[in-house]
PLY file of the C-alpha trace (Angstrom):
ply
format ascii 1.0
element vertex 485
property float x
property float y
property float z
element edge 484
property int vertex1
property int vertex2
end_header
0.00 0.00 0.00
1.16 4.07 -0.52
-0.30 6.40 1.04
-2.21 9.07 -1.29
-4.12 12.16 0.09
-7.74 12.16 0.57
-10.67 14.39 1.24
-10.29 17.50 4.03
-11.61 16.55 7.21
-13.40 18.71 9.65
-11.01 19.39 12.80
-7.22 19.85 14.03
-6.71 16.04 12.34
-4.31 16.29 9.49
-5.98 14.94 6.05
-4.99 11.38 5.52
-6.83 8.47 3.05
-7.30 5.19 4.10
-4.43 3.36 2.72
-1.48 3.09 5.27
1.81 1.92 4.44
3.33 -0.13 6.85
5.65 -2.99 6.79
4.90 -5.74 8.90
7.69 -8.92 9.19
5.92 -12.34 8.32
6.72 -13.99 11.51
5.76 -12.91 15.12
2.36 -12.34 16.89
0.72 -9.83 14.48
-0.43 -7.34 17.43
3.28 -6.74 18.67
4.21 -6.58 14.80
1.21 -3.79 13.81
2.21 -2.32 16.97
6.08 -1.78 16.39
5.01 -0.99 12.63
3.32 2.20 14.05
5.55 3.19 16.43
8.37 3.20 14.31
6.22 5.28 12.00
5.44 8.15 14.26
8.71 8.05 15.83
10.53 8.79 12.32
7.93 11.70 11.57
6.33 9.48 8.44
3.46 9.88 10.47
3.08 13.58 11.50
1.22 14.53 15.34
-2.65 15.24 14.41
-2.80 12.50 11.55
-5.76 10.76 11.36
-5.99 6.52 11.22
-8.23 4.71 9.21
-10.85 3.05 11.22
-9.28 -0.06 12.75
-11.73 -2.19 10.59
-10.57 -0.65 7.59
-6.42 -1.29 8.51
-7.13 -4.54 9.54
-8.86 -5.52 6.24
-6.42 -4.19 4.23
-3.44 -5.48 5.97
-5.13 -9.17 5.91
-5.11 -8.76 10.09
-8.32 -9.87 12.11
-10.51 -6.68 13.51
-9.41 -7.86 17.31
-5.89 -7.59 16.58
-6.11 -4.22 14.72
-8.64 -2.70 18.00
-6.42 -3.97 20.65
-3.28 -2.54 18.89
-4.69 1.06 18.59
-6.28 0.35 22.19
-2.85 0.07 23.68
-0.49 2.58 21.89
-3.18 4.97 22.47
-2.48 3.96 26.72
1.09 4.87 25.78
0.13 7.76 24.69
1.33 7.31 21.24
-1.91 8.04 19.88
-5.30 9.87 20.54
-8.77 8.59 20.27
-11.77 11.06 20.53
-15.55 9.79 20.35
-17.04 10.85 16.81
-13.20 12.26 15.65
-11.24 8.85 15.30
-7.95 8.25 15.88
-5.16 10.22 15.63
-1.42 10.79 16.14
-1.05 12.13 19.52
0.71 16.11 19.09
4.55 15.82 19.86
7.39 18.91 19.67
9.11 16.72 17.08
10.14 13.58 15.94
12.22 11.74 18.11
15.53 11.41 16.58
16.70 7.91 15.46
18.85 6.46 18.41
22.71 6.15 16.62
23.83 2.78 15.16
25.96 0.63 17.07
28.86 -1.24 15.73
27.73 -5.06 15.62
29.61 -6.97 18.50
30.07 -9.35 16.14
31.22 -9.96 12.20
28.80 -10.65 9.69
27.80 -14.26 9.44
29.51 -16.36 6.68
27.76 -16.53 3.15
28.10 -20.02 3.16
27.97 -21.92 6.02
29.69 -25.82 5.96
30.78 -25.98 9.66
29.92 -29.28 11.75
28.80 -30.09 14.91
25.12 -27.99 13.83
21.63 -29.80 12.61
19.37 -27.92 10.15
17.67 -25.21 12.56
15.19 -24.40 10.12
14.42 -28.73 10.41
13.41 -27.81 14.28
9.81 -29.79 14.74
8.23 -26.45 16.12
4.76 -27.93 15.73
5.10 -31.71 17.78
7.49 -29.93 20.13
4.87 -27.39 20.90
1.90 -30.18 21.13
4.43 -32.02 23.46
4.58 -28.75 25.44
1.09 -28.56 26.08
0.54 -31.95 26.98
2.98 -32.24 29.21
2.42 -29.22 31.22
-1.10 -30.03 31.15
-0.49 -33.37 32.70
2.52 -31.44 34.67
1.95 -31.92 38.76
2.12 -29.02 40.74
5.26 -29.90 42.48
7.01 -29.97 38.39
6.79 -25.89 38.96
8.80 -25.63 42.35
12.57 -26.32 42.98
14.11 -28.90 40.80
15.23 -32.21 41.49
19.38 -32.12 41.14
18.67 -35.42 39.53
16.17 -34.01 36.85
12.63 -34.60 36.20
11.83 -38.37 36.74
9.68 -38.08 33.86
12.67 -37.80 31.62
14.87 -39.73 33.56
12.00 -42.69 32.61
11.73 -41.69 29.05
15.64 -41.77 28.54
15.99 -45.26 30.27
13.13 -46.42 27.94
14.10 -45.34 24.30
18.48 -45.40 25.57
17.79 -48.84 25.80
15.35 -49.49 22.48
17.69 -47.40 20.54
21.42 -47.32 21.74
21.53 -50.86 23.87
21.93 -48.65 26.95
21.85 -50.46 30.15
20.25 -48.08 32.64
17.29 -47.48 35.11
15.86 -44.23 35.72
17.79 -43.57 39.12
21.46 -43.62 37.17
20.53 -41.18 35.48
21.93 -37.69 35.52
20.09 -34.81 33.44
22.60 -31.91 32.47
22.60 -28.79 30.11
24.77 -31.08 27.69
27.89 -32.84 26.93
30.41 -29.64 28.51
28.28 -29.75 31.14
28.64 -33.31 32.26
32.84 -32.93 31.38
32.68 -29.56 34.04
30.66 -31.68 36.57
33.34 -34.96 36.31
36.54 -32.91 36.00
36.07 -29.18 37.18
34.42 -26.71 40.07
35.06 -27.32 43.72
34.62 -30.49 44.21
35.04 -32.68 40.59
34.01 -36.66 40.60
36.74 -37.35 38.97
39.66 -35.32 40.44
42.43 -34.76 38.30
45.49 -35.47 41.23
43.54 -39.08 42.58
42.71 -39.84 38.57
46.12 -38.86 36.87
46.16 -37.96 32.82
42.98 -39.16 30.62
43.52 -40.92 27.86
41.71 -39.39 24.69
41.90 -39.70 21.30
44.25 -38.15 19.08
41.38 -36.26 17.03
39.17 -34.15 19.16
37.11 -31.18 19.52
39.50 -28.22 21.09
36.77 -26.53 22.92
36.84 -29.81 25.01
40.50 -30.27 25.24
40.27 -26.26 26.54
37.66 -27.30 29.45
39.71 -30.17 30.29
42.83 -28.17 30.55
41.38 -25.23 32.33
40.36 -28.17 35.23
43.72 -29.28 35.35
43.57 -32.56 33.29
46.41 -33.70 31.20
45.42 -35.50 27.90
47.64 -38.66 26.53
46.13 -38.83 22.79
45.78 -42.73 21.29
46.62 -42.86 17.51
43.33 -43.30 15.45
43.08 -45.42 12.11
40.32 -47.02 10.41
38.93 -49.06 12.92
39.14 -46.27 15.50
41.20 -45.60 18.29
44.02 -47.81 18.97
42.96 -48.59 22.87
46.26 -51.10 23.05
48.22 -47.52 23.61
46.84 -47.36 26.67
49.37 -49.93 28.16
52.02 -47.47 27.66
50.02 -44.99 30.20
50.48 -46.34 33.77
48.86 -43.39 35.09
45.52 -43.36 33.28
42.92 -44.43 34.48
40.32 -42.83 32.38
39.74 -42.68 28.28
37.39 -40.79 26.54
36.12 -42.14 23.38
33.63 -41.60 20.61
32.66 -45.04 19.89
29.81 -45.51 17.49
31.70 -42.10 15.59
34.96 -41.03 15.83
34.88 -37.38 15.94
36.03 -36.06 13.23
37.04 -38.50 11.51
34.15 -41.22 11.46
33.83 -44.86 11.67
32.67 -47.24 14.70
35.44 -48.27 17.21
36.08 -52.07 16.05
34.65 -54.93 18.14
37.73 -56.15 19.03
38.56 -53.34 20.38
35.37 -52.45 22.05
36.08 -55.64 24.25
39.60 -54.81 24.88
39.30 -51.27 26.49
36.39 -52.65 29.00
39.29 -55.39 30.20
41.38 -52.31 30.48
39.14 -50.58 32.39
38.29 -54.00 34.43
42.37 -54.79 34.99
43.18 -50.89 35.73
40.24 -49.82 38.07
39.22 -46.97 35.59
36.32 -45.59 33.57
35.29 -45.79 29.69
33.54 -42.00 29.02
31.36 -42.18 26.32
30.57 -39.10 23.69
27.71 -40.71 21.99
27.08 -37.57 20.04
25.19 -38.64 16.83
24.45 -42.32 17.77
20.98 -41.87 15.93
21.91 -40.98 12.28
23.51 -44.09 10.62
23.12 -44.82 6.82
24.75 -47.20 5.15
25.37 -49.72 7.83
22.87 -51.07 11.15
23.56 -48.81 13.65
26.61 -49.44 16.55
25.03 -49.88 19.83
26.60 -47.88 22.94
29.29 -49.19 24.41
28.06 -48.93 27.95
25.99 -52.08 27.08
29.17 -54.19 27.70
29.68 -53.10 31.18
27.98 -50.42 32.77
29.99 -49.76 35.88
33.26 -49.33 33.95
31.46 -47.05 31.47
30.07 -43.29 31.65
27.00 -43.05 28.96
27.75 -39.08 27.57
24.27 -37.91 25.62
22.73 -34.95 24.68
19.52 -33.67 22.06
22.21 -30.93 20.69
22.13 -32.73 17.49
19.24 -34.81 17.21
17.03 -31.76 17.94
18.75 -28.97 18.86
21.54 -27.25 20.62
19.26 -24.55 22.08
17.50 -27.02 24.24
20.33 -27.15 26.17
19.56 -30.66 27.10
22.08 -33.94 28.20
22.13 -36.93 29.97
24.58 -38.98 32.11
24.00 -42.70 32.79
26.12 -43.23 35.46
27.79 -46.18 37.59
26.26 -46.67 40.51
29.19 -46.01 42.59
29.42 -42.28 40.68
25.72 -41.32 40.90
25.63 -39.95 44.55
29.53 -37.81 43.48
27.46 -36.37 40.56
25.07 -34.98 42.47
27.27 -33.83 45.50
28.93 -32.04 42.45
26.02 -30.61 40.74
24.15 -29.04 43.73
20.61 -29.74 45.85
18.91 -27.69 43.07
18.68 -28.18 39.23
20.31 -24.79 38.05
20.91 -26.17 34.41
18.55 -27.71 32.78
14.82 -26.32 32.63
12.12 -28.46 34.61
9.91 -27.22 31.79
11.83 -28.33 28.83
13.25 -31.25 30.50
8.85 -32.47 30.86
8.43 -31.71 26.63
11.18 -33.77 26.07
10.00 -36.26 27.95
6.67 -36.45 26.38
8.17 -36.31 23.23
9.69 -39.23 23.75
7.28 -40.88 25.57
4.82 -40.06 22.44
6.67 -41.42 19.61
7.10 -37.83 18.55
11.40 -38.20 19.28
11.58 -41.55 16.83
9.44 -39.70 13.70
12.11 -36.30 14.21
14.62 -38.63 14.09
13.45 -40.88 11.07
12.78 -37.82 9.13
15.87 -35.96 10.07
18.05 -39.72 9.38
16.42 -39.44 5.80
17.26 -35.41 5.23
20.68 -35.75 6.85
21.06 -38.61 4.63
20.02 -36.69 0.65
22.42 -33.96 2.00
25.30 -36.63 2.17
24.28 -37.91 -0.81
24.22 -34.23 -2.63
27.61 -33.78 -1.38
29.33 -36.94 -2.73
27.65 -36.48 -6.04
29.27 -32.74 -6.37
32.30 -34.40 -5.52
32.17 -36.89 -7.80
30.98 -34.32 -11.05
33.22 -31.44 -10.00
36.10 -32.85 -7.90
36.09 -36.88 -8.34
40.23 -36.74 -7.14
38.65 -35.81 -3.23
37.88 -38.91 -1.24
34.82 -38.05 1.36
35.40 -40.68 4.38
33.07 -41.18 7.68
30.29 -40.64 5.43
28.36 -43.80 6.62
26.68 -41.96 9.84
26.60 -38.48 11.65
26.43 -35.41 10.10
29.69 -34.38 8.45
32.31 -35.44 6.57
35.91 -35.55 5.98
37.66 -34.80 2.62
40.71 -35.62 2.36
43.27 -33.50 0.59
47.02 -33.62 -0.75
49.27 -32.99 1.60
50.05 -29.30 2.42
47.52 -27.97 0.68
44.72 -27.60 3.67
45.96 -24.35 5.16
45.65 -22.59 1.03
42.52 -24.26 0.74
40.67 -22.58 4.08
42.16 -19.32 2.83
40.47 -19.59 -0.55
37.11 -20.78 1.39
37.42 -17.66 3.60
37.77 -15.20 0.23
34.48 -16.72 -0.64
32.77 -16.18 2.19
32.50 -19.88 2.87
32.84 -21.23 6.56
34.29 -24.48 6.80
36.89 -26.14 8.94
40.47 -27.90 8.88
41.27 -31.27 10.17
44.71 -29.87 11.90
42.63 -27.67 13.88
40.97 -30.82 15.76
44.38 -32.59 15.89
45.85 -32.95 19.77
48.90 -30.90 19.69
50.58 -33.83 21.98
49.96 -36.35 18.80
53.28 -36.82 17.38
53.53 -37.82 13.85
55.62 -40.73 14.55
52.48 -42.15 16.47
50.36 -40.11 14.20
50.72 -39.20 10.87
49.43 -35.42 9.74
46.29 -35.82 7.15
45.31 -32.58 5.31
41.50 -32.51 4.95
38.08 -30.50 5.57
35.92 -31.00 7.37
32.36 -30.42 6.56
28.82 -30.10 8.19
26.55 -31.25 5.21
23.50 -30.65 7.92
24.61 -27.14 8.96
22.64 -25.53 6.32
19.34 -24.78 5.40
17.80 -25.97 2.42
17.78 -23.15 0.39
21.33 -22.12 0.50
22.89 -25.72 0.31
23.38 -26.18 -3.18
24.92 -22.64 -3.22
27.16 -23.86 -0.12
28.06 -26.99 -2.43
29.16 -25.05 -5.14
31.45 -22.41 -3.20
32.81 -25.88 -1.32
33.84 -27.23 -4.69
35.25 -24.30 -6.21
38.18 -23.90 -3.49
38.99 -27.55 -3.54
42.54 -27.82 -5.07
43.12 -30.00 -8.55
44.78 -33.07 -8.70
48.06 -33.62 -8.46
49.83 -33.96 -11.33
0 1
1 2
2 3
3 4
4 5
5 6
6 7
7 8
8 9
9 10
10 11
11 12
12 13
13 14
14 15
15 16
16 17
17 18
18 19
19 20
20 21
21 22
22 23
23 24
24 25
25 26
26 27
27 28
28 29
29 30
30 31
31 32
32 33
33 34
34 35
35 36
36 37
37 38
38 39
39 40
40 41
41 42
42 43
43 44
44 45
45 46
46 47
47 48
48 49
49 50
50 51
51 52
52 53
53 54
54 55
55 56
56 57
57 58
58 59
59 60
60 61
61 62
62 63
63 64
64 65
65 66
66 67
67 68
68 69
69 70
70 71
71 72
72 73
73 74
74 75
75 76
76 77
77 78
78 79
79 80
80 81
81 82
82 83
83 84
84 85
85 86
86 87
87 88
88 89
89 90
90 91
91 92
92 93
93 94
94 95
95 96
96 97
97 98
98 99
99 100
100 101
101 102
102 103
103 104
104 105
105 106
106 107
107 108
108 109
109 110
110 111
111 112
112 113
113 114
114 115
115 116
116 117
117 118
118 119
119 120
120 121
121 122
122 123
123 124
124 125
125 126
126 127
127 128
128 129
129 130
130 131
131 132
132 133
133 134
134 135
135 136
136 137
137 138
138 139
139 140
140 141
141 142
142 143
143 144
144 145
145 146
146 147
147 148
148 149
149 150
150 151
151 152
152 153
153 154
154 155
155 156
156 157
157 158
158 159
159 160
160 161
161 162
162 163
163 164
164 165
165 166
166 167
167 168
168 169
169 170
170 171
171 172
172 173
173 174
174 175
175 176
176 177
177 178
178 179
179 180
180 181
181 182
182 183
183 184
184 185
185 186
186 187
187 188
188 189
189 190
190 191
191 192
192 193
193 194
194 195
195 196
196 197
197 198
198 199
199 200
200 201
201 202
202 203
203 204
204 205
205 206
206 207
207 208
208 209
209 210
210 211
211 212
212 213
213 214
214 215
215 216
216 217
217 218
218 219
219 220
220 221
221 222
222 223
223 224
224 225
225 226
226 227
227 228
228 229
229 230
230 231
231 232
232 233
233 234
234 235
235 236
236 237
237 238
238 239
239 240
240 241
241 242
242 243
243 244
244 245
245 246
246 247
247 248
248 249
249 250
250 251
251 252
252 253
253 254
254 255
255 256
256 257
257 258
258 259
259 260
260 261
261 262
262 263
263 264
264 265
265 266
266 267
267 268
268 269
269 270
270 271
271 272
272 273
273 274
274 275
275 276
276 277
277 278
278 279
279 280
280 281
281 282
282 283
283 284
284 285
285 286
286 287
287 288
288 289
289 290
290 291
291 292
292 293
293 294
294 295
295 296
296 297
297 298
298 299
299 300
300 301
301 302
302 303
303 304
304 305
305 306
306 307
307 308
308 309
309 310
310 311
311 312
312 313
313 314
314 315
315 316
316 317
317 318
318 319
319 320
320 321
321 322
322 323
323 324
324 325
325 326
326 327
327 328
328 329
329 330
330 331
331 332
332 333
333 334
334 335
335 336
336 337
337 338
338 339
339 340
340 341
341 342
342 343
343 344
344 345
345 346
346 347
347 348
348 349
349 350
350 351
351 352
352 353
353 354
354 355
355 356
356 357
357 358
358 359
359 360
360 361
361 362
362 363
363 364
364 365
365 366
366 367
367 368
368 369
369 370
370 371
371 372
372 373
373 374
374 375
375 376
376 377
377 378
378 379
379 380
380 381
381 382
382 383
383 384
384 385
385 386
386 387
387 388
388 389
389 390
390 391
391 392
392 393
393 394
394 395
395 396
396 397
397 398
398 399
399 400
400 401
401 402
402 403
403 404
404 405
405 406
406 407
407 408
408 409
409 410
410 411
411 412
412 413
413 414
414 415
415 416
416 417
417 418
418 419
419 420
420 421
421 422
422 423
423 424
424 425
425 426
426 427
427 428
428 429
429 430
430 431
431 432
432 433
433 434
434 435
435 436
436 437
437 438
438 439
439 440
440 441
441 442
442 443
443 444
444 445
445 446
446 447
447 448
448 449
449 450
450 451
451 452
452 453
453 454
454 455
455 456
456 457
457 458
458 459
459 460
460 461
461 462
462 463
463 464
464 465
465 466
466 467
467 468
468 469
469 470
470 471
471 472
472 473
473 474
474 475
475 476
476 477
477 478
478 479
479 480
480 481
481 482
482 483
483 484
């Protein structure tokens, strides 16, 4: 709409017609939206003091709003005193000395987003099931008791804690009961509760160095350090980490492993091995810590079920809905020993000051509903085309790149000629393309002799959403180096 003059009208009320133009965003309760629309209007002068409305019936008609929403948004800004309403003269801009001035940019805190976005570690946010979540919302704080709105159980909400045990079990061959259970704010949380704050479960001077493998995220190797843990990295190949290492580490006690995945550089730990680092943990007195970050998206193979199911009081179940549903949520697990569930808690506090009761009761109707298993069907099948796009760019536009780990989870790995990596992120950043190196999740302990260097990428197929992926593709390829000759 543009606004046009209309007839004279009797009164101080400047002439105005009934079209209105006003930009309204497409998201967002419409009242708020209309509401903002028209303050932002009079507050820029567009709108001058003493201008006249159209009725609300006619605004609301033309701007496709119901008549409700257009009364109760004059109603109000007229209480702010934003606008004037007179019986028999309509409504009006309410007189002012001037426009107030428009407050003065600030400089962003932060850089503009990439163009192209390829990092890992993120699910499709746009993929979010904001309907069933919100159903799962209102049944569950229908059916909520009153007690669900006081202080918090340290433990989290039993209703979860019963939901988890169920489906961690059907799905992941978890062995668990509700009370070993541990709800948490996610996987850094659970890490911060074992290994830092006053009084850790797993103190670094009675535990000594953990074990971890050799390819890792740094944000955990920077929590780990900042609580005092030294990490011994085990050499990784293609059946995982080589646990046998662990002989040469008197002093561990505790190894941290990505079983099912190995992050970054995929594949399932091997059986074999699987059975050899519980008799280490047996033999040594120590602890297994699972990161079973993306046990729910597997493609090409049946699905690796958690290692915990071989002994659960040598191994620490590590879970979270961070990629499964969303990082926002803010939501992990820990299925504990039993001999570390009271030390959790001692660590954690009396009152649950992570994890919201409220969200924690969704999620566990979700899951109790069936809702969880569909999202994560759907999502296994969408995760699953976008790996599937990526290989077949690959293979038109850059068939010399070998994509590995691409049989679960939701990145990739391509491997590149050696020293080209570091020319190849530089390129990617003159695009505007944001994707990351394999050197950066390398431990800087892992010497080559026990580990060689591998240039590579690697890349979050999942990160973005649909619209922009094939763009994302195409950037992706075009920095890739050619063969050798």
């Amino acid at each position: 709409m543009t606004d046009m003059p209309g007839a004279q009208l009797p009164g101080p009320a400047r002439p105005t017609g009934s079209d209105l133009h006003l930009d309204l965003p497409a998201t967002g309760g419409r009242r708020a939206a209309l509401m903002t629309a028209l303050r932002e209007a009079i507050r820029s002068g567009r709108l001058a003091p003493g201008t006249r409305l159209p009725p609300y019936r006619a605004l609301a008609a033309d701007l496709g709003l119901a008549r409700n929403t257009a009364a109760e948004a004059y109603t109000e800004l007229v209480a702010e005193g934003w606008l004037t309403a007179r019986q028999g003269s309509g409504t009006t801009v309410a007189e002012r000395a001037a426009p107030v001035p428009p407050a003065r940019a600030r400089r962003p805190s932060t850089r503009p987003g990439p163009v192209h976005d390829l990092r890992q570690g993120q699910p499709d946010a746009a993929a979010f099931p904001r309907t069933a979540w919100l159903a799962a919302a209102r049944r569950a704080l229908t059916a909520a008791p009153s007690e669900a709105f006081g202080p918090g159980d340290p433990r989290g909400r039993r209703e979860l804690r019963t939901a988890l045990a169920d489906y961690l079990a059907r799905a992941r061959g978890v062995r668990a009961d509700p009370e070993r259970i541990v709800v948490c704010s996610g996987f850094a949380h659970a890490l911060r509760l074992l290994f830092d704050g006053a009084a850790p479960v797993l103190p670094p001077a009675e535990q000594g160095p953990l074990a971890v493998e050799a390819y890792g995220l740094g944000f955990h190797r920077g929590l780990l350090a900042a609580a005092g843990v030294a990490g011994r990295p085990l050499s990784i190949d293609e059946q995982g980490a080589r646990v046998e290492e662990l002989a040469r580490h008197p002093d561990v006690r505790t190894v941290l492993l990505t079983p099912a995945h190995q992050f970054p550089t995929g594949g399932p730990l091997h059986a074999a091995r699987r059975a050899a680092v519980i008799d280490w943990a047996r033999g040594r007195g120590g602890l297994v810590l699972e990161d079973d970050y993306d046990g729910e998206f597997r493609y090409d193979r049946q699905p690796v079920g958690a290692l915990q199911g071989l002994d659960p009081e040598r191994v620490v179940y590590l879970g979270s809905a961070s990629k499964s549903l969303s990082p926002a949520l803010r939501l992990g697990w820990m299925v504990l020993p039993d001999h570390l569930v009271d030390r959790v808690l001692a660590a954690k506090g009396e009152r649950e000051g992570w994890a919201s009761a409220l969200d924690q009761l969704t999620l566990a109707e979700f899951l109790a509903s069936g809702g969880y298993d569909r999202h994560v069907r759907r999502m296994r099948r969408h995760y699953r085309e976008r790996r599937d796009r990526l290989v077949a760019a690959l293979a038109a536009h850059a068939p010399h790149v070998e994509a590995t780990g691409i049989a679960a989870g939701l990145h990739a790995v391509l491997r590149l000629e050696p020293g080209t990596e570091r020319s190849v992120l530089k390129a990617a950043a003159y695009r505007g393309l944001a994707v990351e190196g394999l050197a950066d999740y390398r431990h800087p302990a892992a010497g080559p002799a026990a580990m060689p260097v591998v240039d590579g990428l690697v890349v979050g197929y999942a990160t973005p959403p649909d619209h922009a992926y094939p763009a994302a593709l195409a950037a992706l390829c075009a920095v890739l180096p050619p063969p050798a000759p």
